[in-house]
LOKEFI-987821 format. One record per residue (C-alpha): residue in three letters; z, y, x. Coordinates in steps of 0.2 Angstrom, whole numbers, plus 5000, padded with zeros to 4 digits. Example, Ala and Ser with C-alpha at 12.3 -4.5 7.8 and 13.67 -1.06 7.14 Angstrom:
<sites>
<r = ALA Z = 5039 Y = 4978 X = 5062>
<r = SER Z = 5036 Y = 4995 X = 5068>
</sites>
This chain:
<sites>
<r = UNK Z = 5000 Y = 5000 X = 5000>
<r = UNK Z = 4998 Y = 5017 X = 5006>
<r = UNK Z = 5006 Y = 5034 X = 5001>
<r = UNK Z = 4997 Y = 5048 X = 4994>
<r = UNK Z = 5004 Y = 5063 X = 4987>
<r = UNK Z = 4997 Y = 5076 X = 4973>
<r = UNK Z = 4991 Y = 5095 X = 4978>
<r = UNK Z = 4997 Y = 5099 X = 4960>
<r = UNK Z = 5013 Y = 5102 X = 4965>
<r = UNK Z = 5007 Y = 5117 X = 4977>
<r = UNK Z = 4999 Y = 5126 X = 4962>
<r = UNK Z = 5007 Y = 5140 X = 4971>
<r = UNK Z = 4998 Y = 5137 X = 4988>
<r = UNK Z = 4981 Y = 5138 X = 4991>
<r = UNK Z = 4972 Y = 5121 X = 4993>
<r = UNK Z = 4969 Y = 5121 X = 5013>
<r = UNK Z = 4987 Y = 5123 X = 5016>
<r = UNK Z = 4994 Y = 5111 X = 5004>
<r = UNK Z = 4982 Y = 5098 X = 5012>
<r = UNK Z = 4987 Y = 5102 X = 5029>
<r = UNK Z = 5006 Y = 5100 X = 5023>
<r = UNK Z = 5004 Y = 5084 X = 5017>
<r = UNK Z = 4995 Y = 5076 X = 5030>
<r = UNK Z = 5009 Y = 5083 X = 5042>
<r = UNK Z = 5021 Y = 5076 X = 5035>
<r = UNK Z = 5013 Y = 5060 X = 5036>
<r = UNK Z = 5005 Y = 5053 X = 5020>
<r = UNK Z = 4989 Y = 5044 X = 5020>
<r = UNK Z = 4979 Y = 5052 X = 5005>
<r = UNK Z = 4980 Y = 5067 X = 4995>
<r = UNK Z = 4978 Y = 5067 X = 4976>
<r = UNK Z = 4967 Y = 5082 X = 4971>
<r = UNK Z = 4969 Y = 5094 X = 4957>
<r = UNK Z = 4955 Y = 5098 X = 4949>
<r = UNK Z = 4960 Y = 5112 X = 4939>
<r = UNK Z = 4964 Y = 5132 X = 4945>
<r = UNK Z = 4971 Y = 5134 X = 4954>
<r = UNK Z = 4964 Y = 5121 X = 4969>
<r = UNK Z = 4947 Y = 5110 X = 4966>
<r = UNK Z = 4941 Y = 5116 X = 4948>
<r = UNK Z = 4923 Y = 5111 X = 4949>
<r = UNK Z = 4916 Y = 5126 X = 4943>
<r = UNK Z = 4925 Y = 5138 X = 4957>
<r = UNK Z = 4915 Y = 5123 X = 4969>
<r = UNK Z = 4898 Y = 5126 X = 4978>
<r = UNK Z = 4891 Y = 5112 X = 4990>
<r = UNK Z = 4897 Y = 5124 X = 5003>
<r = UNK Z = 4917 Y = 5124 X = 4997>
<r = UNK Z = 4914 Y = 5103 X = 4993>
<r = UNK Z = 4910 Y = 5102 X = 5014>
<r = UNK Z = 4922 Y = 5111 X = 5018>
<r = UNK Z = 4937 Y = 5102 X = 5007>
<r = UNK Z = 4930 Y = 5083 X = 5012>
<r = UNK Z = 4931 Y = 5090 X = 5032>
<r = UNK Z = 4948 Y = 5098 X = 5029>
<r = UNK Z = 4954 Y = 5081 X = 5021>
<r = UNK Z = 4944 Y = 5073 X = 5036>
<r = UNK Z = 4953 Y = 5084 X = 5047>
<r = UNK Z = 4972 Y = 5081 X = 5041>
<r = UNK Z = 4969 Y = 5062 X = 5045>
<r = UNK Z = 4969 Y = 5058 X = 5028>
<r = UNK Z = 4960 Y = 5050 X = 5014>
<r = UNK Z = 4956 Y = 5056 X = 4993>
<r = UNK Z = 4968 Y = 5044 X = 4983>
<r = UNK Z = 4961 Y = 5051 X = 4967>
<r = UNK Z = 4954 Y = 5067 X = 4959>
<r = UNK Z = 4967 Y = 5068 X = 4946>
<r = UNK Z = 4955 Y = 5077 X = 4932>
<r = UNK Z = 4969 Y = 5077 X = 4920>
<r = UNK Z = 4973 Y = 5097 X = 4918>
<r = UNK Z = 4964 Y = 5110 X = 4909>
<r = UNK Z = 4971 Y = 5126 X = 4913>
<r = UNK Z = 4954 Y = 5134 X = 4918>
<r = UNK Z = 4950 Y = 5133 X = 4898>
<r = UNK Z = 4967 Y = 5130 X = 4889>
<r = UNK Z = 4984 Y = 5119 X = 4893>
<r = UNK Z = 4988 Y = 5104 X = 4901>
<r = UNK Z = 4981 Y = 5092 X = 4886>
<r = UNK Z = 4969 Y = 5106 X = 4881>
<r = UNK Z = 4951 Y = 5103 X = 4878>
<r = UNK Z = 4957 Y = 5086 X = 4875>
<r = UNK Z = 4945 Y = 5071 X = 4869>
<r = UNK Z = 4950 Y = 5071 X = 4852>
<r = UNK Z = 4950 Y = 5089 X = 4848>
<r = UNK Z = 4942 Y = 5093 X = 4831>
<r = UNK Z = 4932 Y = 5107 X = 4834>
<r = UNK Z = 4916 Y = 5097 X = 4845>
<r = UNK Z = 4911 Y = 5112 X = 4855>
<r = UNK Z = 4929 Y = 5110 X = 4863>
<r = UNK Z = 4927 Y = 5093 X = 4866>
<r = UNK Z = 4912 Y = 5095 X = 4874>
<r = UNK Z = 4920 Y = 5105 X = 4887>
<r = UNK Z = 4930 Y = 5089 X = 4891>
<r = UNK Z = 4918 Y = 5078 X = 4890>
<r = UNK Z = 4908 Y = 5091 X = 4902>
<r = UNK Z = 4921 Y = 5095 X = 4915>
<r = UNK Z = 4925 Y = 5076 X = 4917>
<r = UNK Z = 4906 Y = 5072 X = 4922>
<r = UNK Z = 4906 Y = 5087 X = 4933>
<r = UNK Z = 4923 Y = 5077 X = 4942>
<r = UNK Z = 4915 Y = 5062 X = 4944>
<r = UNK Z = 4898 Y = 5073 X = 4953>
<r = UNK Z = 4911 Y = 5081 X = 4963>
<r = UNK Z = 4922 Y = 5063 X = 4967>
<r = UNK Z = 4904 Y = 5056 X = 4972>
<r = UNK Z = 4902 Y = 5071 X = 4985>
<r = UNK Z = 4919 Y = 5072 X = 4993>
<r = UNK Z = 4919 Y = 5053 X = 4995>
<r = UNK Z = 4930 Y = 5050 X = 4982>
<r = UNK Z = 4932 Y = 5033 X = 4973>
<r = UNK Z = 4942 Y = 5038 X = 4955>
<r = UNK Z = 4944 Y = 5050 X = 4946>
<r = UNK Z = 4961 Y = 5050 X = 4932>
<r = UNK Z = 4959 Y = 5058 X = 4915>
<r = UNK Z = 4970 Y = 5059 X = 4900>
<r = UNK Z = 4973 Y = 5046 X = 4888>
<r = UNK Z = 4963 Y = 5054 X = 4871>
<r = UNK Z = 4977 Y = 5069 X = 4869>
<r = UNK Z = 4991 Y = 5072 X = 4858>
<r = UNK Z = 4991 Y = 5063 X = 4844>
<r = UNK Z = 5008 Y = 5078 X = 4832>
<r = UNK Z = 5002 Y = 5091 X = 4823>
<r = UNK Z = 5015 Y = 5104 X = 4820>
<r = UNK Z = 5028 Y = 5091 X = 4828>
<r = UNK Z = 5023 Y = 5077 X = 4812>
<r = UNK Z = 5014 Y = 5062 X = 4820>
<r = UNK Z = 4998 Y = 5056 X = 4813>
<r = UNK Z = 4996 Y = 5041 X = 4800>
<r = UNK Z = 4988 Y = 5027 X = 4808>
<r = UNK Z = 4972 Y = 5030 X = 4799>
<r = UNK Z = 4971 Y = 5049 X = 4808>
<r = UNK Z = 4976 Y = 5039 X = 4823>
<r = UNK Z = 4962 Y = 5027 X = 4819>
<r = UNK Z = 4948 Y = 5037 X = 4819>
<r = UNK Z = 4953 Y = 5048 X = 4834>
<r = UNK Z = 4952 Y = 5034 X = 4844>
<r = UNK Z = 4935 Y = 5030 X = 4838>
<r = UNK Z = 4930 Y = 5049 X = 4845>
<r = UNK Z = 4939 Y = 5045 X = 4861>
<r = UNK Z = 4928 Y = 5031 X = 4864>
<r = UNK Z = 4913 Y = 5041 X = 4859>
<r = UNK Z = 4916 Y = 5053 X = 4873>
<r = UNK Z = 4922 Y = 5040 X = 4887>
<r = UNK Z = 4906 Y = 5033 X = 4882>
<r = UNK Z = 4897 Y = 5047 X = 4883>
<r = UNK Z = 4903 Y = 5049 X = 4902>
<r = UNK Z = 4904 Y = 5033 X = 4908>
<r = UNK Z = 4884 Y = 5029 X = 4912>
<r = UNK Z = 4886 Y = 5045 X = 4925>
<r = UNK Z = 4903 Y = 5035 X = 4934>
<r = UNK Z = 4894 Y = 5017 X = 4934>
<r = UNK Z = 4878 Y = 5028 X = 4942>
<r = UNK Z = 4887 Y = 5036 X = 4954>
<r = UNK Z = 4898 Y = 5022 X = 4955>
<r = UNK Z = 4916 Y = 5032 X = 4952>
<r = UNK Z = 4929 Y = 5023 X = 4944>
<r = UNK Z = 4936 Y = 5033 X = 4928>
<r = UNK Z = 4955 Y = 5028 X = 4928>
<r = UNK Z = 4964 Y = 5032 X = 4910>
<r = UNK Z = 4981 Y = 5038 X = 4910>
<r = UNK Z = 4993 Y = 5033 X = 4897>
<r = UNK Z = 5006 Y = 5046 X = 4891>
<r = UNK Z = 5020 Y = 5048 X = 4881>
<r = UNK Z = 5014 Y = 5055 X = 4863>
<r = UNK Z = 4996 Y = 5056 X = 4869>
<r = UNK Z = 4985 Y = 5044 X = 4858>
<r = UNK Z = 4988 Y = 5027 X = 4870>
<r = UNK Z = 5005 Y = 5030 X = 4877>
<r = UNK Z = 5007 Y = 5010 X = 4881>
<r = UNK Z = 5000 Y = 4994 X = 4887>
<r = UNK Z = 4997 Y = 4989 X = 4870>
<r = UNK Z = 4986 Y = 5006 X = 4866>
<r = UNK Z = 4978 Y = 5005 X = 4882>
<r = UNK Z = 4973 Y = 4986 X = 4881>
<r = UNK Z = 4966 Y = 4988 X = 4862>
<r = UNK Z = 4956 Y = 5004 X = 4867>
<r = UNK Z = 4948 Y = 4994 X = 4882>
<r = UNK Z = 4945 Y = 4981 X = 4869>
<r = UNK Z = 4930 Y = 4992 X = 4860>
<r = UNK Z = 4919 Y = 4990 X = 4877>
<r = UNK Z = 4908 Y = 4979 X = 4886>
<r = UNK Z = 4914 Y = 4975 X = 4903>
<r = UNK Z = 4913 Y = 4988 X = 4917>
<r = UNK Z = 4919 Y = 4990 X = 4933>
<r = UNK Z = 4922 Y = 5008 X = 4932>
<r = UNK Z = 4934 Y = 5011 X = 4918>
<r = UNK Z = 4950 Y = 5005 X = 4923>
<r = UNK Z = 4968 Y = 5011 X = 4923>
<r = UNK Z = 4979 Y = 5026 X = 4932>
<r = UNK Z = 4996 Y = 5016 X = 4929>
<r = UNK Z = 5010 Y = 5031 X = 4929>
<r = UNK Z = 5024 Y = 5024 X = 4933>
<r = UNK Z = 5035 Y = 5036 X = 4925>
<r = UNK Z = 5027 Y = 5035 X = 4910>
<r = UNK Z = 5027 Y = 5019 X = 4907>
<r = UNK Z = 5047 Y = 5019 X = 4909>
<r = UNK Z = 5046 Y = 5035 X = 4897>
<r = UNK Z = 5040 Y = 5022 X = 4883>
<r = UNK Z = 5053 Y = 5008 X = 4887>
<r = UNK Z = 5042 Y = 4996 X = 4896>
<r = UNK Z = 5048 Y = 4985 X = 4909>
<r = UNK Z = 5040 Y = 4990 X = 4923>
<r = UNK Z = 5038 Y = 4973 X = 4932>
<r = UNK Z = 5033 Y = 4963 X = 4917>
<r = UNK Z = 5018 Y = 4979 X = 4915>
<r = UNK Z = 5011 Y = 4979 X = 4931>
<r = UNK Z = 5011 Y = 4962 X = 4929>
<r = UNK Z = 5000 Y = 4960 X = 4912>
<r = UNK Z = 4987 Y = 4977 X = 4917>
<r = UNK Z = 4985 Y = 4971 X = 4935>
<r = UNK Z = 4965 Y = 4967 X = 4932>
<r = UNK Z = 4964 Y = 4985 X = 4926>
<r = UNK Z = 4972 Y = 4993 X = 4940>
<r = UNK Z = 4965 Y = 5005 X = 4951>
<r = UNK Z = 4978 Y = 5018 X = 4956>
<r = UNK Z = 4997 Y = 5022 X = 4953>
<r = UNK Z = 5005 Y = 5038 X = 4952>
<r = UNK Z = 5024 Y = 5038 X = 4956>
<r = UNK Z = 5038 Y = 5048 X = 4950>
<r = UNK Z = 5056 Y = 5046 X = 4945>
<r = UNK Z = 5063 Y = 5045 X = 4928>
<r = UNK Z = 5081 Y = 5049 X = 4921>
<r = UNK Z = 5093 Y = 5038 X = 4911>
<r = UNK Z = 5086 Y = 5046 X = 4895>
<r = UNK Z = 5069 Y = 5039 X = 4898>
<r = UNK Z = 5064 Y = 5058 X = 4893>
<r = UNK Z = 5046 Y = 5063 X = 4900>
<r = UNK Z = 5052 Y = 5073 X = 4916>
<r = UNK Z = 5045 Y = 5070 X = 4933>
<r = UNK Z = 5060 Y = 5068 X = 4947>
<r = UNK Z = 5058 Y = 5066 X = 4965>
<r = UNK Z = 5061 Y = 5046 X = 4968>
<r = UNK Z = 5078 Y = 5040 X = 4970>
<r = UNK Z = 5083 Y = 5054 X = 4960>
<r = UNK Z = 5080 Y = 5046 X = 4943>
<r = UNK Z = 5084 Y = 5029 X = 4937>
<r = UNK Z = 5068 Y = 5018 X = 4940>
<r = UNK Z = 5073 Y = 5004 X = 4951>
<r = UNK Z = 5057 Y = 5005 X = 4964>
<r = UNK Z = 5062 Y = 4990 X = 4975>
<r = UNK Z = 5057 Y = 4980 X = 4959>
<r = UNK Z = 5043 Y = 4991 X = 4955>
<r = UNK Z = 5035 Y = 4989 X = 4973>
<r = UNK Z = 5039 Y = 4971 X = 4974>
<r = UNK Z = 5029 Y = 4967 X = 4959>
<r = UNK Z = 5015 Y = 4979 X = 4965>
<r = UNK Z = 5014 Y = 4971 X = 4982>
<r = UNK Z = 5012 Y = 4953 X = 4972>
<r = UNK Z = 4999 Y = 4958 X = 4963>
<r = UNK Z = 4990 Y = 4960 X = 4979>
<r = UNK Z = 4987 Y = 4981 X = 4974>
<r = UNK Z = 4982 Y = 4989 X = 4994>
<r = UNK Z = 4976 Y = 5004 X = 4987>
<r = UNK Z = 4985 Y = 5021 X = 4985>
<r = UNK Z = 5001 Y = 5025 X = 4976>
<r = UNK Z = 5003 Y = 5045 X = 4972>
<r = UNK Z = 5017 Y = 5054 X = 4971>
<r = UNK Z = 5016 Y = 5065 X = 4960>
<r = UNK Z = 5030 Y = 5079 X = 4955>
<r = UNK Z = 5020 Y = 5094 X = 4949>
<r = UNK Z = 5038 Y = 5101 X = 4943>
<r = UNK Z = 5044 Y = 5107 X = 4959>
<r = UNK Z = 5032 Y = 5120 X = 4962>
<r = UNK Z = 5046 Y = 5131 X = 4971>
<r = UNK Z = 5048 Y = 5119 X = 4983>
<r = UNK Z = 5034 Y = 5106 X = 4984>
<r = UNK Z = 5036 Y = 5104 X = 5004>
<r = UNK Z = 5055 Y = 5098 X = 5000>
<r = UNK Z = 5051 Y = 5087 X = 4985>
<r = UNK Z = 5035 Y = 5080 X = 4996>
<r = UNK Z = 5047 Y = 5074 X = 5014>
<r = UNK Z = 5060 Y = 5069 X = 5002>
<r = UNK Z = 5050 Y = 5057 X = 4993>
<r = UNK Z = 5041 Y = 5053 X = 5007>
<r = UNK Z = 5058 Y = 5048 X = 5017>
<r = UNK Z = 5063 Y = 5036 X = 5003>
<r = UNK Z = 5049 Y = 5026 X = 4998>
<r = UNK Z = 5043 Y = 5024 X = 5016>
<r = UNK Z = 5060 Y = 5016 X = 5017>
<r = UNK Z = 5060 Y = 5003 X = 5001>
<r = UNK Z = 5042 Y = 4999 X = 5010>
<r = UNK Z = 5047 Y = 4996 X = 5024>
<r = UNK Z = 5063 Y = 4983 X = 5015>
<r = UNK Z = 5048 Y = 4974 X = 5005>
</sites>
């Protein structure tokens, strides 16, 4: 396994510097935002696209993921999502994730991670099952719509389940990935913390999705279960479990950390969970 970490906890530093922080502490990948303020692909010429795979290059590292979750550039965090009801605003989604997987293709890049549909309350009231129903038929439609450009340029579009998105579990994510032929390049960003968040057992999940994943992203969860990224060891996930099961599944690819809360001090949160991870590695 090898450590990454996510540049969308320096949202207050400018892209080159949080890359050159991360590599000097010592991780192996960065995740990129692809979002304002760092690697939206619309602020990204062929010039600016050289220039960040050298930088990466440079820093010793490698792109554990282009993490094209975010929409701040248009709306929120969830906003343009897949299920919006307005089309016109869905299509900026479905837009902006094929102008990712261009832009994953260029920087070398082998994934990119997107949300899970979007938020599935209205006015804080869930949806019946029947709403639910048909917003995941117009979450396929627009995963379908984008997925011929990732097998063509052959990037992996990983989904993210979410608490109180429209597939927040391994139930959801499995009968969503149910409506499609085979392909190689939908898969699955298994969040660790999320998948706690919904009271899975974490083992037991990484167990059952093991053909479906491509990437993890780490962070640490409290008691409460409550949707809060922590800096690992900080929280109440047992992660010498958690790496045990990943390193039996055979996974070699890249686990992200990702702690986007602590953007007053993103270079603490970043050594520290460096420091403790390396260390449960290292016992495994």
């Amino acid at each position: 396994m090898k450590l990454a970490f996510s540049t969308n906890a320096f949202k207050k530093y400018r892209l080159e510097k949080s890359i050159e922080i991360i590599g000097n502490i010592g991780y192996e990948g960065v995740e990129l935002l692809c979002d304002i303020p760092h690697a939206y692909p619309k602020n990204m010429n062929e010039r600016s696209i050289q220039n960040l795979k050298f930088l990466v290059e440079k820093s010793k590292m490698k792109i554990s993921n282009l993490n094209a979750f975010t929409l701040y550039a248009i709306s929120d965090v969830y906003h343009p999502s897949w299920i919006e009801h307005n089309d016109n605003f869905r299509n900026i989604r479905v837009d902006h994730t094929i102008e990712c997987i261009k832009m994953a293709k260029k920087l070398g890049a082998k994934n990119i991670s997107t949300e899970p549909g979007g938020p599935i309350y209205e006015n804080n009231v869930k949806l019946s099952n029947g709403e639910i129903k048909e917003l995941k038929k117009k979450f396929f439609l627009g995963i379908e719509e984008v997925l011929p450009f990732a097998e063509k340029e052959k990037i992996k579009i990983l989904i993210e389940p979410e608490p109180s998105l429209l597939l927040e579990n391994s139930k959801d994510f499995l009968e969503f990935m149910k409506m499609f032929g085979p392909s190689d390049y939908l898969k699955l960003n298994f969040d660790i913390g999320h998948f706690y968040c919904v009271g899975e057992n974490l083992e037991a999940t990484i167990y059952k999705l093991a053909d479906y994943i491509e990437h993890f992203h780490l962070e640490d969860i409290g008691e409460d279960r409550v949707h809060k990224h922590l800096i690992p060891g900080t929280g109440s996930i047992d992660f010498q479990s958690v790496f045990k099961a990943i390193n039996e599944i055979g996974y070699r690819n890249f686990v992200t950390i990702e702690l986007y809360p602590y953007q007053d001090n993103p270079k603490e949160a970043a050594e520290k969970s460096f420091g403790y991870i390396k260390k449960i590695l290292s016992d495994i």
